[in-house]
C-alpha positions in Angstrom: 74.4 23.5 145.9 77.5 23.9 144.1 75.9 23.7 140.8 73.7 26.5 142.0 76.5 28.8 143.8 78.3 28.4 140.5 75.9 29.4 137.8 74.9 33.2 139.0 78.4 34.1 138.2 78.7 32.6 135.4 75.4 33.9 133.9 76.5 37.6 136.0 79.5 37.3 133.3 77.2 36.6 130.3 74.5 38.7 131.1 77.5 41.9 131.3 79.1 40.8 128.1 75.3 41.0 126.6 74.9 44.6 128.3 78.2 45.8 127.4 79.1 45.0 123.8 81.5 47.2 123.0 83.7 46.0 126.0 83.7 42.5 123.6 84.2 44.5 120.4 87.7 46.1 122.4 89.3 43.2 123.6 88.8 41.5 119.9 90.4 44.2 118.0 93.4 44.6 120.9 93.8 40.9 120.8 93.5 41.2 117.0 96.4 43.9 117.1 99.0 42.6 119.5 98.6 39.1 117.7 99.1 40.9 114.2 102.5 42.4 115.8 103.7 39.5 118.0 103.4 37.3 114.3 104.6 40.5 111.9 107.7 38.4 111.1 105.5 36.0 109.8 102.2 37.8 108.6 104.2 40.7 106.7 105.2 40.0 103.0 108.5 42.1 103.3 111.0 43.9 105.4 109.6 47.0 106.8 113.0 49.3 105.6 113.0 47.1 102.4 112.8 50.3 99.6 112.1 49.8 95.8 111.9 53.1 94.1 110.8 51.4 90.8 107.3 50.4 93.0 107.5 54.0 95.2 103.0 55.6 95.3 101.5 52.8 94.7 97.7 52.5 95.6 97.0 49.2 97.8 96.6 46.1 95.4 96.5 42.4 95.9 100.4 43.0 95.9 100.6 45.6 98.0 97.7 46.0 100.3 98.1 49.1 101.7 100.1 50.6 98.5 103.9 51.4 99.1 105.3 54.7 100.4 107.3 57.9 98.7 110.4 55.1 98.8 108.7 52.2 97.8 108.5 50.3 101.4 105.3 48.2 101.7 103.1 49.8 104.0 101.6 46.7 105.1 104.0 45.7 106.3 105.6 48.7 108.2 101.9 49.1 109.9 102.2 45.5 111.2 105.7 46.5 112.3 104.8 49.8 113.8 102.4 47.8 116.2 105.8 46.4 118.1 106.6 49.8 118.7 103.5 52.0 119.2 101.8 49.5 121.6 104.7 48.2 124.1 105.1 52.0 124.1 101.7 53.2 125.9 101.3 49.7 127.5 104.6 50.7 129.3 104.0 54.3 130.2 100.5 53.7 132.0 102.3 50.3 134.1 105.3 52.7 134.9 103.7 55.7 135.5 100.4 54.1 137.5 103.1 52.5 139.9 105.0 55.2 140.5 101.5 57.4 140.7 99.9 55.1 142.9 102.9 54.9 145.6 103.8 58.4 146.0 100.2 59.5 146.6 99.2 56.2 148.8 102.7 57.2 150.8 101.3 61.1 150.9 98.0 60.0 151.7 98.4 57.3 154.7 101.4 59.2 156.2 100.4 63.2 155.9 102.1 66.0 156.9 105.1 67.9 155.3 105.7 64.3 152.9 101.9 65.0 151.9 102.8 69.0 151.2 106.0 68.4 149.2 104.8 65.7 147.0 101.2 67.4 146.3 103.4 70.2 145.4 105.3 68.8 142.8 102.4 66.9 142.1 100.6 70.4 141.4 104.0 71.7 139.7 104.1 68.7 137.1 100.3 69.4 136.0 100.4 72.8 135.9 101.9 72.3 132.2 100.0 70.5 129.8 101.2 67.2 128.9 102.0 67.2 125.5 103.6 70.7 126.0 106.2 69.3 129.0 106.6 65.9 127.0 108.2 67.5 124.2 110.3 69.6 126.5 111.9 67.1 127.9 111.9 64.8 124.7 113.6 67.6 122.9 116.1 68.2 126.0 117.4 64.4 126.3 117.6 63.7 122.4 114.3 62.5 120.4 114.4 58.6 120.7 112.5 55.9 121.8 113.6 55.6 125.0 113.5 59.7 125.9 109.5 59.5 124.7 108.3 56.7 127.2 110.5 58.8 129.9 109.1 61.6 129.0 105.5 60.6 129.3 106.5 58.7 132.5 107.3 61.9 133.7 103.9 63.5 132.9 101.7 60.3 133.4 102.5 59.4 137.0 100.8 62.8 139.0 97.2 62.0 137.5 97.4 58.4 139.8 99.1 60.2 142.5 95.9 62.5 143.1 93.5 59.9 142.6 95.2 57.6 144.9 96.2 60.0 147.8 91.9 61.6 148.0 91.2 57.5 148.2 93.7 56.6 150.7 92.8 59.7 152.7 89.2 58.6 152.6 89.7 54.9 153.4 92.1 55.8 156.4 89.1 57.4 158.7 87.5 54.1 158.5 86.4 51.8 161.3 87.8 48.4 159.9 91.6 50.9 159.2 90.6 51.7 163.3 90.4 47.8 163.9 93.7 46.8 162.4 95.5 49.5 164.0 93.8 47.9 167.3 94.7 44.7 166.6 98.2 46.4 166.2 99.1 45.7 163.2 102.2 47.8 161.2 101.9 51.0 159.0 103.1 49.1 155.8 100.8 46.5 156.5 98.0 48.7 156.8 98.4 50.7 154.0 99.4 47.8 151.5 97.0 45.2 152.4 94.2 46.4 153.8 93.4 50.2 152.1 95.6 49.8 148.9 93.4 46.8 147.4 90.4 48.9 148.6 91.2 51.8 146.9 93.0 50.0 143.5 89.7 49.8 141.5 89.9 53.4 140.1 93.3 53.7 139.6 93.1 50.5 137.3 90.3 51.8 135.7 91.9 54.8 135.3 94.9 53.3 133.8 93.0 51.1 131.1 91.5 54.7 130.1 94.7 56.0 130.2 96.3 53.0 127.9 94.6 54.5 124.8 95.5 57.9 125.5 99.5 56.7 125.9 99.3 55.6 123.1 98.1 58.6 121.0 100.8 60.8 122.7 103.2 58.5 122.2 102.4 58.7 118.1 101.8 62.5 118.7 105.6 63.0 119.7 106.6 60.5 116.7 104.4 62.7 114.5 106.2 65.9 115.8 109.7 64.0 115.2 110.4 63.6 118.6 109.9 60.0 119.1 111.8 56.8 116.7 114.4 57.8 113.6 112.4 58.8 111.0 112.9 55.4 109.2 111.1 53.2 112.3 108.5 51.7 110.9 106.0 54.1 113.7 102.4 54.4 113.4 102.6 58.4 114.4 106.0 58.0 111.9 104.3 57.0 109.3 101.1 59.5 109.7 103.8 62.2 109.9 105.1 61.2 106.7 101.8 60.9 104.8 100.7 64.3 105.6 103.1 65.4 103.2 101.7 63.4 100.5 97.7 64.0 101.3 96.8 62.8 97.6 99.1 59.4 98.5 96.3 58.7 101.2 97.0 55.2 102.0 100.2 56.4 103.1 98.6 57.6 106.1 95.4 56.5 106.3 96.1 52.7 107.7 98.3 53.6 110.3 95.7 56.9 111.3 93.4 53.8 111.6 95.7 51.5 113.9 95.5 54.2 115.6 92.4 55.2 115.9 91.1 51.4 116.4 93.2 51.0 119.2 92.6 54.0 121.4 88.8 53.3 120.7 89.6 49.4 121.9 90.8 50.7 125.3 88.6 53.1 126.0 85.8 50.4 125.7 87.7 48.1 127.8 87.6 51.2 130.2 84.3 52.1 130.1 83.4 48.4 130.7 85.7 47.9 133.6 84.4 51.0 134.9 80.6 49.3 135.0 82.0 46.2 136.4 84.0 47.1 139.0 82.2 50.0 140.9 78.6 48.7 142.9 76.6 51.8 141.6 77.1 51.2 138.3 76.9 46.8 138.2 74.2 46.7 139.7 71.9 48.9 137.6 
């Protein structure tokens, strides 16, 4: 009985990865990418700010893979490098800004009236602007650094959870088994954080696996505007920035265009997969 209670979920696991490939093919290549960055120190042949200006435009070679820039750093090297910054980035603004998202609207949702108007409100008022457009605003108010970019998309990442987590909570409150706890007497908070948050958490993390990939292509837009590290960071949107200026030179911003690209592809897989697994409709097609 145990063998047999044991192997539908383990041949339920196989038989998604076999339906969903490209969920496989995104969790490699983000595996690949944070392990390529957590080991830079020891994977990258030089110093990312290392410059030669005897070596400066040179096409990738078994030197230099990924040719040098207009100051002779190895590029290589600065894209392994840039993954410490460009991906902590994005990974932070979706955790931040889904917690803060996901308690303001569960709050507005479970308790209602005139907490429910005010925070909707601003909720309303935040996405009236479009987010790169507010993201620079306030990037270019408190300074460009690293710092003032993840704030900034904080800022303009948490009302998208808020929505999505208010319409669920609003929905899972009318319930019978929400009715039953309150009968049983049990508390407000306990209600609303163990008994309709985890009912209501699939979408939102969903949502923020989606979301991981876009984070961190806004992050590297800002960086490309000049709004995000110092211009000598060793930044994927940095560095794409910088080779735009030298289109002929295009290694210069072709690899980290691609880290790019890769990576917000990786997540959006992941997303789409998660997306399959976790709602009924859709698992069990």
């Amino acid at each position: 009985m145990i063998h047999a209670s044991a192997s539908p979920r383990r041949f339920s696991l196989r038989d998604f990865a076999r339906r969903n490939p490209l969920v496989v093919v995104g969790v490699v290549v983000i595996i690949v990418w944070i392990t390529m960055a957590l080991l830079a120190p020891v994977l990258a042949p030089r110093d990312p700010l290392d410059q030669d200006v005897m070596i400066r435009m040179q096409p990738p070679s078994v030197e230099h893979r990924f040719g040098t820039d207009e100051l002779g750093r190895d590029m290589f090297s600065r894209v392994l490098y840039g993954g410490q910054t460009t991906i902590p980035a994005g990974l932070i603004v979706v955790a931040v800004g889904s917690l803060i998202g996901t308690f303001i609207g569960a709050i507005a949702g479970y308790i209602g009236g005139i907490w429910d108007e005010i925070m909707m409100r601003l909720t309303e008022l935040v996405m009236a602007f479009p987010t790169i457009i507010l993201a620079l605003a306030i990037t270019a108010a408190l300074g460009p650094n690293i710092r003032t970019a993840i704030i900034a998309l904080v800022v303009v990442w948490w009302p998208g959870y808020a929505r999505v987590v208010r319409g669920l909570v609003l929905e899972a409150k009318a319930q019978d088994y929400v009715e039953a706890m309150r009968a049983l007497g049990a508390t407000g908070p306990y209600i609303l954080f163990r008994t309709i948050l985890p009912n209501c958490i699939s979408p939102a993390i969903i949502l923020a696996t989606l979301d991981i990939g876009t984070a961190i292509l806004t992050f590297a837009g800002l960086s490309f505007l000049g709004l995000g590290p110092e211009p000598s960071s060793p930044e994927w949107g940095r560095m794409v920035s910088s080779g735009v200026n030298l289109f002929d030179q295009w290694w210069t911003w072709l690899f980290p265009g691609l880290a790019i690209a890769f990576l917000v592809l990786a997540f959006n897989f992941i997303g789409d997969g998660l997306r399959d697994l976790l709602d009924p409709r859709l698992r069990n097609r």
